[in-house]
N, CA, C and O atoms as a GROMACS GRO file, in nm:
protein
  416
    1UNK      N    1  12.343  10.193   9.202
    1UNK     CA    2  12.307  10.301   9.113
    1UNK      C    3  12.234  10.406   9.195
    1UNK      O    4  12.143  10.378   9.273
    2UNK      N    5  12.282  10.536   9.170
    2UNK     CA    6  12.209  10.646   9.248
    2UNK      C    7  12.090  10.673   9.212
    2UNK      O    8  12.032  10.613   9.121
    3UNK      N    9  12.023  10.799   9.303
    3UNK     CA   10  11.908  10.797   9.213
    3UNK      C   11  11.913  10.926   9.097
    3UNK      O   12  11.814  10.967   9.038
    4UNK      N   13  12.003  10.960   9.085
    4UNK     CA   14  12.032  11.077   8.957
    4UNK      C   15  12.038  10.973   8.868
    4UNK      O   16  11.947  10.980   8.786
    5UNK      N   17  12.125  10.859   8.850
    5UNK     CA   18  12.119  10.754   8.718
    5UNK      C   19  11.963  10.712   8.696
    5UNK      O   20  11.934  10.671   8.584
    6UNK      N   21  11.883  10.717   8.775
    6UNK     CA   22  11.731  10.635   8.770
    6UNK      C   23  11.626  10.750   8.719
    6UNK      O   24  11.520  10.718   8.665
    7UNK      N   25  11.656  10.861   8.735
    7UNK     CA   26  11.552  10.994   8.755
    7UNK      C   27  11.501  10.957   8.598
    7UNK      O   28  11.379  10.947   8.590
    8UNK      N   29  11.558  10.940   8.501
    8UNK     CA   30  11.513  10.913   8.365
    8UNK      C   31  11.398  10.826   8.339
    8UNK      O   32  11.316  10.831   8.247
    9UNK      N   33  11.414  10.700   8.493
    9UNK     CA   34  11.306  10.589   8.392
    9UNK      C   35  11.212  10.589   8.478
    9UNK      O   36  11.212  10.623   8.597
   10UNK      N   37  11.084  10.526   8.371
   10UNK     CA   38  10.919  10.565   8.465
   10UNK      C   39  10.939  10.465   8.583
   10UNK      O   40  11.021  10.374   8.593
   11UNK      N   41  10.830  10.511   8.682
   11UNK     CA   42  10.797  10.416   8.831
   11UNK      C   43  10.787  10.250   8.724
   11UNK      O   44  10.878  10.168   8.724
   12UNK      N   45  10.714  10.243   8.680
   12UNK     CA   46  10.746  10.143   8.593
   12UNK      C   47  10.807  10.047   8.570
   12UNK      O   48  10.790   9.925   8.578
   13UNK      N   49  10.892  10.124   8.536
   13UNK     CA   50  11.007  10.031   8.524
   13UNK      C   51  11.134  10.007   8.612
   13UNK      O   52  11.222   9.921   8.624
   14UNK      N   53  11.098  10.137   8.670
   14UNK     CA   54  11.218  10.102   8.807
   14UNK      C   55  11.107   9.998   8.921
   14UNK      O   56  11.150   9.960   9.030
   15UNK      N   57  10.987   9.969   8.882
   15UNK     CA   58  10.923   9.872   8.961
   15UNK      C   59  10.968   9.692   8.934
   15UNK      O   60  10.997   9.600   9.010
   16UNK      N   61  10.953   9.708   8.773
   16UNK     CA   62  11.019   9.580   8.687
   16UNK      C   63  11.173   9.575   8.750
   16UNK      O   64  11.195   9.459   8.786
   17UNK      N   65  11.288   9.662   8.776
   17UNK     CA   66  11.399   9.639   8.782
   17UNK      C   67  11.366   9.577   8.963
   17UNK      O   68  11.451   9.503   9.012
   18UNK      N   69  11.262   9.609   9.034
   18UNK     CA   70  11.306   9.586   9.248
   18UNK      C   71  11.221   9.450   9.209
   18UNK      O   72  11.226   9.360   9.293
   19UNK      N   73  11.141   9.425   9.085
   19UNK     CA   74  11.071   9.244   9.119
   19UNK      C   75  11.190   9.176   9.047
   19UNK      O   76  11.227   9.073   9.102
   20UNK      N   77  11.258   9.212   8.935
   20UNK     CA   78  11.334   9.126   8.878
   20UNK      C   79  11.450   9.126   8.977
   20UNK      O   80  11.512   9.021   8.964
   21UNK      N   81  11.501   9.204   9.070
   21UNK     CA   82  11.595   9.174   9.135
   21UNK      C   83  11.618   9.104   9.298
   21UNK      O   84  11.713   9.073   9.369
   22UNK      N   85  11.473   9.102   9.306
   22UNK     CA   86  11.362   9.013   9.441
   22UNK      C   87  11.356   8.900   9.386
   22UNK      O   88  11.338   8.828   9.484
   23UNK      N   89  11.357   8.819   9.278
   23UNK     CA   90  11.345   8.701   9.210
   23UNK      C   91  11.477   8.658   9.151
   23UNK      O   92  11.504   8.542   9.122
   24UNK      N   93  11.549   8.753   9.137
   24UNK     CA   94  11.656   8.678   9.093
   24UNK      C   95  11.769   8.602   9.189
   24UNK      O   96  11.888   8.632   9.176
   25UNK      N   97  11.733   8.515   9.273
   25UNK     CA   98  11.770   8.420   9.371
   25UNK      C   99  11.714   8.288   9.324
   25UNK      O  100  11.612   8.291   9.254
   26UNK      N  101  11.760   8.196   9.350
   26UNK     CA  102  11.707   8.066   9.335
   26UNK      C  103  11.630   8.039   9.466
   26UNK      O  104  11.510   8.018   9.445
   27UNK      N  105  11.655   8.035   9.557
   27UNK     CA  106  11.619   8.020   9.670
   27UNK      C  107  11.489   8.108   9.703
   27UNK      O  108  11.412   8.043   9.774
   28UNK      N  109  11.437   8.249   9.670
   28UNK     CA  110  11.394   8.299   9.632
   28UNK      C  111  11.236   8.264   9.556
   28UNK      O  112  11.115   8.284   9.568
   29UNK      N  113  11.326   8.208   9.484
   29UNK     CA  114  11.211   8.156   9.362
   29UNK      C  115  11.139   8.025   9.384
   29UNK      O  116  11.036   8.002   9.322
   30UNK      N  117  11.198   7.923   9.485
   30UNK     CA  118  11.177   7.815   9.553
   30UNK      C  119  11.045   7.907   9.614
   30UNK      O  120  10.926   7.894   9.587
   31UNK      N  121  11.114   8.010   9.712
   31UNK     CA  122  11.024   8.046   9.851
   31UNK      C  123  10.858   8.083   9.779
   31UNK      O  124  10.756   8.055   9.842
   32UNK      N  125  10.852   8.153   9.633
   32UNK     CA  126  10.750   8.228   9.597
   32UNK      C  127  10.660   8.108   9.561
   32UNK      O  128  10.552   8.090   9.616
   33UNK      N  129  10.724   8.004   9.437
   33UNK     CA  130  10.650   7.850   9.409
   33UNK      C  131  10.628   7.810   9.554
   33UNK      O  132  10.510   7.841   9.569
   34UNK      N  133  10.666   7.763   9.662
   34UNK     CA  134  10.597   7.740   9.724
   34UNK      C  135  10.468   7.835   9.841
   34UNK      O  136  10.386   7.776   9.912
   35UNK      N  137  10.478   7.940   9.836
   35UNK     CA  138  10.355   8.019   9.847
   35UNK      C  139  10.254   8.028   9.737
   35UNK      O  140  10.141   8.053   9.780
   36UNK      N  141  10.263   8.016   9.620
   36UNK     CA  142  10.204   8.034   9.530
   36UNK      C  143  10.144   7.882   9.523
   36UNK      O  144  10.046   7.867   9.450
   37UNK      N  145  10.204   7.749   9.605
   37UNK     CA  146  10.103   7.625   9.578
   37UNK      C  147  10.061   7.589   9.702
   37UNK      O  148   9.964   7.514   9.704
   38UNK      N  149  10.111   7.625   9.815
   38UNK     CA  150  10.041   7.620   9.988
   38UNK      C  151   9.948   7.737  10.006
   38UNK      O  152   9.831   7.718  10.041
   39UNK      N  153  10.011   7.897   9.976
   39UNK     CA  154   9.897   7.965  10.030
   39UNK      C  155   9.998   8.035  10.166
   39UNK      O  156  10.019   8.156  10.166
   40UNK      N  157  10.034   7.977  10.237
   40UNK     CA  158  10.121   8.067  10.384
   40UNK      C  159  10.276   7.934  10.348
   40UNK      O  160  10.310   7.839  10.277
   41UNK      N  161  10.311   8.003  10.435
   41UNK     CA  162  10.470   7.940  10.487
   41UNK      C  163  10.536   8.039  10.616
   41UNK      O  164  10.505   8.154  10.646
   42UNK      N  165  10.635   7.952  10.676
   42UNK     CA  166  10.699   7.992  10.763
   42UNK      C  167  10.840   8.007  10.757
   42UNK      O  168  10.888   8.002  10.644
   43UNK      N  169  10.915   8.024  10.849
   43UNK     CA  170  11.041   8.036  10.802
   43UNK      C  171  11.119   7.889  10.842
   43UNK      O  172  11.242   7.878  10.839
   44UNK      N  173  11.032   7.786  10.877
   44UNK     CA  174  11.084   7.674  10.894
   44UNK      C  175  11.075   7.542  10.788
   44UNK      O  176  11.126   7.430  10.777
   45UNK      N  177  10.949   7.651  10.696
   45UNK     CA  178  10.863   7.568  10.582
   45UNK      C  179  11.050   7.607  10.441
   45UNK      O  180  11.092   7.547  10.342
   46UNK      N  181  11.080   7.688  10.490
   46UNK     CA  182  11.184   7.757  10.409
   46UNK      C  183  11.271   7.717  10.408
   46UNK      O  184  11.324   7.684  10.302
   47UNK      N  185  11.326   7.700  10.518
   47UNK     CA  186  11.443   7.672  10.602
   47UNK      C  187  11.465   7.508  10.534
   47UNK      O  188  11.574   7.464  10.498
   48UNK      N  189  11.332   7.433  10.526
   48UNK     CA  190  11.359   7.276  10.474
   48UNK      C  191  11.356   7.290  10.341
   48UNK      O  192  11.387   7.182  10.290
   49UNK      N  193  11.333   7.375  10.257
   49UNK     CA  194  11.317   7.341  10.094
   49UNK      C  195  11.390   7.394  10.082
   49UNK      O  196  11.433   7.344   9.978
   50UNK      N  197  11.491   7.512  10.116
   50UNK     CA  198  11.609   7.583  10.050
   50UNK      C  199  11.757   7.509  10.112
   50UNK      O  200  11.874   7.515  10.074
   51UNK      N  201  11.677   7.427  10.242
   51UNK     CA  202  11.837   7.415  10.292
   51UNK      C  203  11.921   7.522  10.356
   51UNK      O  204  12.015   7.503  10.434
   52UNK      N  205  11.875   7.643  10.311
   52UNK     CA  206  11.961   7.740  10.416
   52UNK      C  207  11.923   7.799  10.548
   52UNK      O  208  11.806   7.818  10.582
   53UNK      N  209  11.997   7.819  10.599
   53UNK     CA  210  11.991   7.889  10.734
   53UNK      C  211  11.886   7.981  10.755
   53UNK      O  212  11.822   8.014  10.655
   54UNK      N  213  11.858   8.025  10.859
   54UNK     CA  214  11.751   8.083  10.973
   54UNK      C  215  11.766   8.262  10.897
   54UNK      O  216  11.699   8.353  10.846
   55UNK      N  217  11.916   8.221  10.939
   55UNK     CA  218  11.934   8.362  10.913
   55UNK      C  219  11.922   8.449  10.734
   55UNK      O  220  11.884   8.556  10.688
   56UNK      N  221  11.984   8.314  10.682
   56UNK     CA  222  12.003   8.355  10.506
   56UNK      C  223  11.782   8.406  10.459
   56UNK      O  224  11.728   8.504  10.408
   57UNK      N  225  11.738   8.291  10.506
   57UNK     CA  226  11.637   8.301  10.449
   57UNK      C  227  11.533   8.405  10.489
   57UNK      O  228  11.439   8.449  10.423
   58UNK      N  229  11.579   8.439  10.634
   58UNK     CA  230  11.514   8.573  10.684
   58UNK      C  231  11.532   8.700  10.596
   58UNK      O  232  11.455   8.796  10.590
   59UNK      N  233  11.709   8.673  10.494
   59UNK     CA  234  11.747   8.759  10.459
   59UNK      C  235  11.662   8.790  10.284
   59UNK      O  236  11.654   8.889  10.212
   60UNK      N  237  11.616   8.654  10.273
   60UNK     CA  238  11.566   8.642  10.138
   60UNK      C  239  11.391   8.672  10.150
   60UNK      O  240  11.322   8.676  10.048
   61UNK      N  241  11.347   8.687  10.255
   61UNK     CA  242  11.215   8.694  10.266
   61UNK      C  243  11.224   8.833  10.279
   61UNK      O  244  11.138   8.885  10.207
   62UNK      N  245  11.301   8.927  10.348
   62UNK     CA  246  11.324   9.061  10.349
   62UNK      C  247  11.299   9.174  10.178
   62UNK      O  248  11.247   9.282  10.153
   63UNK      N  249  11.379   9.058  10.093
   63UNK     CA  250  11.411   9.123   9.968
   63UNK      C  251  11.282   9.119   9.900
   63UNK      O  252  11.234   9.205   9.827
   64UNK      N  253  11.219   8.972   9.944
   64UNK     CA  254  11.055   8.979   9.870
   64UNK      C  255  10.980   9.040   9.944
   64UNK      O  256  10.870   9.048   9.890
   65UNK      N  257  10.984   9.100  10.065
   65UNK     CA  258  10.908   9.186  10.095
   65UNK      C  259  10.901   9.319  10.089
   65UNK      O  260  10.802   9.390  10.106
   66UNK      N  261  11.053   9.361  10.056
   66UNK     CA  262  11.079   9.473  10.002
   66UNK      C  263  11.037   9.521   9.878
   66UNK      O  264  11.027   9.639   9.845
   67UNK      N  265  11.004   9.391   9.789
   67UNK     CA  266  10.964   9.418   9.682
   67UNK      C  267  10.818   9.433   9.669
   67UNK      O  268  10.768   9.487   9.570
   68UNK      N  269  10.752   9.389   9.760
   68UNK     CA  270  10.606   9.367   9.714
   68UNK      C  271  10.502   9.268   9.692
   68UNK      O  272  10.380   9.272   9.677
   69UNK      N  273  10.620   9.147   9.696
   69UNK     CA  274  10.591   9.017   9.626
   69UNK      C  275  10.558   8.955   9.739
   69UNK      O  276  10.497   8.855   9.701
   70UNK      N  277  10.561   8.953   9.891
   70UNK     CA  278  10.546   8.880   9.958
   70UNK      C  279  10.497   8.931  10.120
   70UNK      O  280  10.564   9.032  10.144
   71UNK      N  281  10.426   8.907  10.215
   71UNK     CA  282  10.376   8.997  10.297
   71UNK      C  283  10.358   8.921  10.410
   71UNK      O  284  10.306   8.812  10.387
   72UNK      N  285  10.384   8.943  10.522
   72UNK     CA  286  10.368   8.848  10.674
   72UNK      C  287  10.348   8.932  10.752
   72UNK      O  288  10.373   9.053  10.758
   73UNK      N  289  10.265   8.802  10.859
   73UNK     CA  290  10.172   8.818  10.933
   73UNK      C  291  10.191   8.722  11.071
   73UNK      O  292  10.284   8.642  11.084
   74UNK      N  293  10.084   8.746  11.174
   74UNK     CA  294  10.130   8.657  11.297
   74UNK      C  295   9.938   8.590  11.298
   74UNK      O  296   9.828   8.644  11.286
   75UNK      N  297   9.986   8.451  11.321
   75UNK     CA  298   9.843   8.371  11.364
   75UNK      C  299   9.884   8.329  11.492
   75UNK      O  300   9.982   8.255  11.501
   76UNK      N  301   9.810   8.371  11.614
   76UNK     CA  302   9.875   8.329  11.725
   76UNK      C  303   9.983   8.309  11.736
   76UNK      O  304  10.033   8.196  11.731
   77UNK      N  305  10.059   8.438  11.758
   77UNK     CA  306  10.217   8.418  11.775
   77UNK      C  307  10.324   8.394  11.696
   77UNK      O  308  10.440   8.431  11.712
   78UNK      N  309  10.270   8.318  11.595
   78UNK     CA  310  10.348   8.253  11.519
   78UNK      C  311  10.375   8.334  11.398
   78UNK      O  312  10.263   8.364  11.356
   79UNK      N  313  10.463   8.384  11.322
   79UNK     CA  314  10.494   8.417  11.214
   79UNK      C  315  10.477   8.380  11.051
   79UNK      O  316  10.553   8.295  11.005
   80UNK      N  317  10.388   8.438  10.973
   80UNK     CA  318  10.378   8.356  10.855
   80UNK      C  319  10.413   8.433  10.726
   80UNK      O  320  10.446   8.551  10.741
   81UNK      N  321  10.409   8.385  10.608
   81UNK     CA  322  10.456   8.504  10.511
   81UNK      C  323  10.318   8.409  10.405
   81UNK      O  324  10.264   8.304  10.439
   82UNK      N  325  10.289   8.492  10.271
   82UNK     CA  326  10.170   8.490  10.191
   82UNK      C  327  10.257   8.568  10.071
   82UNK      O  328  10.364   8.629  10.072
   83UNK      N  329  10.203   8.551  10.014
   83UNK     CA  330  10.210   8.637   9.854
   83UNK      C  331  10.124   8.740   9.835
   83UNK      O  332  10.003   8.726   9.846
   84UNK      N  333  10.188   8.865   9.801
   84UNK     CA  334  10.063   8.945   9.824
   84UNK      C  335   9.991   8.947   9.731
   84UNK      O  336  10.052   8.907   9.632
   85UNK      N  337   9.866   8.978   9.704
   85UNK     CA  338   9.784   8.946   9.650
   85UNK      C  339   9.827   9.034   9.431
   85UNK      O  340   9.774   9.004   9.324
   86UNK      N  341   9.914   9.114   9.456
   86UNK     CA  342   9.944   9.191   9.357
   86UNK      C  343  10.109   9.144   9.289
   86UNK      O  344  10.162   9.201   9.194
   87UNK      N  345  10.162   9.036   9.362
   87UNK     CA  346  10.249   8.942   9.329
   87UNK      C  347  10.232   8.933   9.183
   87UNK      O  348  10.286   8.997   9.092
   88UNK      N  349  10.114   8.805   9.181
   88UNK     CA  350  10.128   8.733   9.030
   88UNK      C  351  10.130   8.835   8.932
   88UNK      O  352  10.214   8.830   8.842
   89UNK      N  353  10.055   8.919   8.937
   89UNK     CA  354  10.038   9.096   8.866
   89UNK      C  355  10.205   9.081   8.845
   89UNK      O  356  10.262   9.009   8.763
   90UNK      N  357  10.242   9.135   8.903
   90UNK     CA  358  10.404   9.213   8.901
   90UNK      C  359  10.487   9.074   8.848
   90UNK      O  360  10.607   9.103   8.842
   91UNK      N  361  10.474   8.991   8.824
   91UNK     CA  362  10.567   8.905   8.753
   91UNK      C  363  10.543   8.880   8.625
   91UNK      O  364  10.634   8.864   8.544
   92UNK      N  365  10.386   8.872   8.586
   92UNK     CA  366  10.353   8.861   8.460
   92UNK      C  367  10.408   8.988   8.377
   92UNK      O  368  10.466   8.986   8.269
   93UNK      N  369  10.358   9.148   8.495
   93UNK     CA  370  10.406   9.236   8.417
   93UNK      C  371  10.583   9.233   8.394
   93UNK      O  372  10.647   9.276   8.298
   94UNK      N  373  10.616   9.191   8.473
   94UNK     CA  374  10.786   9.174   8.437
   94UNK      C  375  10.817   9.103   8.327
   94UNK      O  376  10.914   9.139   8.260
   95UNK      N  377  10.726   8.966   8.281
   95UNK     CA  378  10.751   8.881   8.171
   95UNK      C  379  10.688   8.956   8.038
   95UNK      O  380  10.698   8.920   7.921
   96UNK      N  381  10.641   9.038   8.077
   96UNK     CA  382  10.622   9.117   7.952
   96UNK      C  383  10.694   9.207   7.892
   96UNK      O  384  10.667   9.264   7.787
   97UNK      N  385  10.826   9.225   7.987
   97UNK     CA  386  10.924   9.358   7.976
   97UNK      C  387  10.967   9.240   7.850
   97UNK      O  388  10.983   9.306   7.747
   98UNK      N  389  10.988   9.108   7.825
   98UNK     CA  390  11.045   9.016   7.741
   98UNK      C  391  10.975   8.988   7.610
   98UNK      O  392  11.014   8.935   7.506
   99UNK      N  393  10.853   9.044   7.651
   99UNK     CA  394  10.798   9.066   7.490
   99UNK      C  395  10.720   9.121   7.430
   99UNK      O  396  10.625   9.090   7.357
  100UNK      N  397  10.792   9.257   7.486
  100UNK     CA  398  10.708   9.413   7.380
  100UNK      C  399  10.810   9.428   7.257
  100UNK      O  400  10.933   9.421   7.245
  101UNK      N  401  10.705   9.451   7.174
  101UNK     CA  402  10.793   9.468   7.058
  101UNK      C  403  10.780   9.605   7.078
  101UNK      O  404  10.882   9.655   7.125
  102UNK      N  405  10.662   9.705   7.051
  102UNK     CA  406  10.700   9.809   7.033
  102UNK      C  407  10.806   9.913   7.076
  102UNK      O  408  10.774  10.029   7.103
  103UNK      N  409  10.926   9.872   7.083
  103UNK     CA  410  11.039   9.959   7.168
  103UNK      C  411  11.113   9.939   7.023
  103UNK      O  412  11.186  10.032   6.991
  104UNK      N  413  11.102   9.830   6.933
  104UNK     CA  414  11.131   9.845   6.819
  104UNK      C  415  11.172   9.903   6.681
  104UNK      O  416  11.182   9.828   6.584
   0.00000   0.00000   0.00000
């Protein structure tokens, strides 16, 4: 979708449409539950709970970081990813796009 189709809707909600579409992976959603109950991960911590490749999951950590939802860093060398701190924010506000009534 261009951005002439988008110019209509608030930051808002074109924010709700880049988390709902950063989460809508399974694999994805694995990667965030487990930051959200460790705290850091790597791409090897990933690599064993999704089962996929080096490369796929580099590709899925990209999309949550594109979104906002997820943020990395180096501890001696090493590469780590975290949740950013405005994560849980942006998902709750997404679960709320599911139950405003007033649009009613």
């Amino acid at each position: 979708m261009g951005s002439s189709k988008t110019a209509q809707y608030s930051v808002k909600e074109k924010t709700f449409a880049q988390t709902a579409k950063a989460m809508g992976h399974p694999a994805r959603i694995v990667i965030v539950q487990f930051l959200a109950a460790y705290g850091l991960g790597t791409n090897k911590h990933f690599m064993e709970i999704t089962k996929l490749s080096d490369a796929t999951v580099c590709q899925h950590l990209k999309e949550l970081e594109h979104a906002g939802i997820i943020t990395e860093f180096y501890i001696e060398n090493k590469h780590y990813y975290r949740l950013r701190s405005k994560a849980e924010e942006s998902v709750k506000e997404l679960q709320s796009v599911f139950t405003r009534q007033d649009l009613l």
